[in-house]
C-alpha positions, 0 to 999 in steps of 0.5 A: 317325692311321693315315693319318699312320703307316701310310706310317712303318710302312716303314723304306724311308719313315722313311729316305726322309722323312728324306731328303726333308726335309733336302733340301727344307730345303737346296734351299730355303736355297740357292735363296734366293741363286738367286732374289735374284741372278735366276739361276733359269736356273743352277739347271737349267743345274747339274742338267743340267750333272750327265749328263756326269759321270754317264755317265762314271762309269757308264761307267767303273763309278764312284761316279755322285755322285762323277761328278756332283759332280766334273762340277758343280763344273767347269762352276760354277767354268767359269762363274765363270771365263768372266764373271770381271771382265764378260768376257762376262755370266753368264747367257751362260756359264751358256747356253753351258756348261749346252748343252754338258754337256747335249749331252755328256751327252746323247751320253755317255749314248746310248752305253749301251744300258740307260740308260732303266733304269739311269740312269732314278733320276738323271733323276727321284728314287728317294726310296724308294730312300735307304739308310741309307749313303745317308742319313748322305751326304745328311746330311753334305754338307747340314750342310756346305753349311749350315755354309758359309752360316753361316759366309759369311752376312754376304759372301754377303749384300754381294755379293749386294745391293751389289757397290759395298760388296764392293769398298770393304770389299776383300772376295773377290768373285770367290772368294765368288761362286765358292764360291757356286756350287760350292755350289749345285752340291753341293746340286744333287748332294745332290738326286738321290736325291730329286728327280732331275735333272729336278726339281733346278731346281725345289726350288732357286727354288719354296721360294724364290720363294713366301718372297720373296713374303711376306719382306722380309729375307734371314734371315726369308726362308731361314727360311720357304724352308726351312719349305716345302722341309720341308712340300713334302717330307713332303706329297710324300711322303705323296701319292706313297705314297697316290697311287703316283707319283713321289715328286719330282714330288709333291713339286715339285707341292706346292711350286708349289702353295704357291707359287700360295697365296703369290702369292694372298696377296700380290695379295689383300694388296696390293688 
């Protein structure tokens, strides 16, 4: 037992436990459209889409997630628009606009001399570093981002599966898809505390992937993304407190792992 409460002993832990979760829950959720519309390449293309607007904002000495969530939701709605009605396919827009805001990003940030330091808690995570405020905005925009997938469940689910039927039953595809994926952005911003930028991508389609594996419908397969967006968290957290390093990256390790028990579970069924 005191390997389990020692690390809560800290309120810096319980606040980044806390946040761990409800992130690795959200990520893990959201990731499910990801994986079922084969876009794990937008995941990453949004979490580095991020750096222009964080730099600019550091720049300026701004908020560094208004930043981010301002310069995520502009290139998920410039994808939408550019692929809007086949103009050009999707995973082409998402390349061609995730290497110009990495590149800007990139020039952007370059122009700070201090950026190794100061910007380091973007690119990879500072769990450790969540503060209550921080928390309450984590918590906040997660139960929103949420909402709106209730809320949405039933379109999100047609246009997913069978445009064919979005179109007969008049629904909004192209508002829907780009509801989507400003709020795959948001979640995406929402991560950084506690994964980074690095590591954003990650948490969107592992959770997902390994609950594809052993799932046959939407709703059971959210459910156990989420569940081990939440076990990956907290197994994260501990090895990173007992181990000293990184707190994302534990916690994207763990999630691979479970994902490699998924897949050998799968194949060991199947024969």
């Amino acid at each position: 037992m005191d390997f389990l409460l020692e690390p809560l002993t800290y309120q810096f832990m319980q606040r980044g436990l806390i946040a761990s979760v409800i992130v690795g829950i959200l990520c893990a959720v959201m990731g499910t459209y990801v994986v079922l519309r084969g876009m794990a390449f937008l995941g990453d293309a949004m979490a580095h889409a991020i750096l222009p607007g964080v730099a600019i904002a550091y720049i300026f000495q701004g908020d560094l997630l208004i930043g981010a969530g301002v310069a995520a939701i502009l290139v998920a709605l410039s994808i939408g628009f550019f692929s809007k009605a086949g103009t050009i396919k999707e995973d082409t827009a998402i390349g061609i606009l995730f290497a110009a805001a990495l590149s800007l990003g990139v020039a952007l940030i370059s122009t700070i001399q201090t950026y190794a330091v100061d910007l380091s808690h973007i690119l990879f995570g500072n769990v450790l570093g969540v503060s209550v405020s921080d928390l309450w905005l984590i918590a906040g925009l997660s139960f929103l981002i949420l909402l709106t997938v209730g809320i949405f469940y039933k379109q999100f689910l047609v246009i997913s599966f069978d445009p064919v039927l979005a179109a007969t039953l008049r629904l909004p595809a192209e508002l829907l898809r780009n509801l989507m994926l400003i709020l795959l952005s948001l979640t995406v911003v929402v991560s950084l505390q506690t994964v980074g930028v690095s590591l954003a991508a990650a948490m969107l389609v592992t959770p997902a992937a390994t609950a594809y594996l052993i799932t046959k419908r939407l709703f059971p397969m959210m459910l156990v993304s989420a569940l081990i967006g939440a076990i990956s968290s907290i197994v994260g957290l501990y090895i990173s407190y007992y181990f000293n390093i990184v707190s994302g990256s534990a916690i994207v390790l763990t999630a691979t792992l479970l994902f490699l028990l998924g897949f050998l579970y799968k194949r060991v069924k199947s024969i």
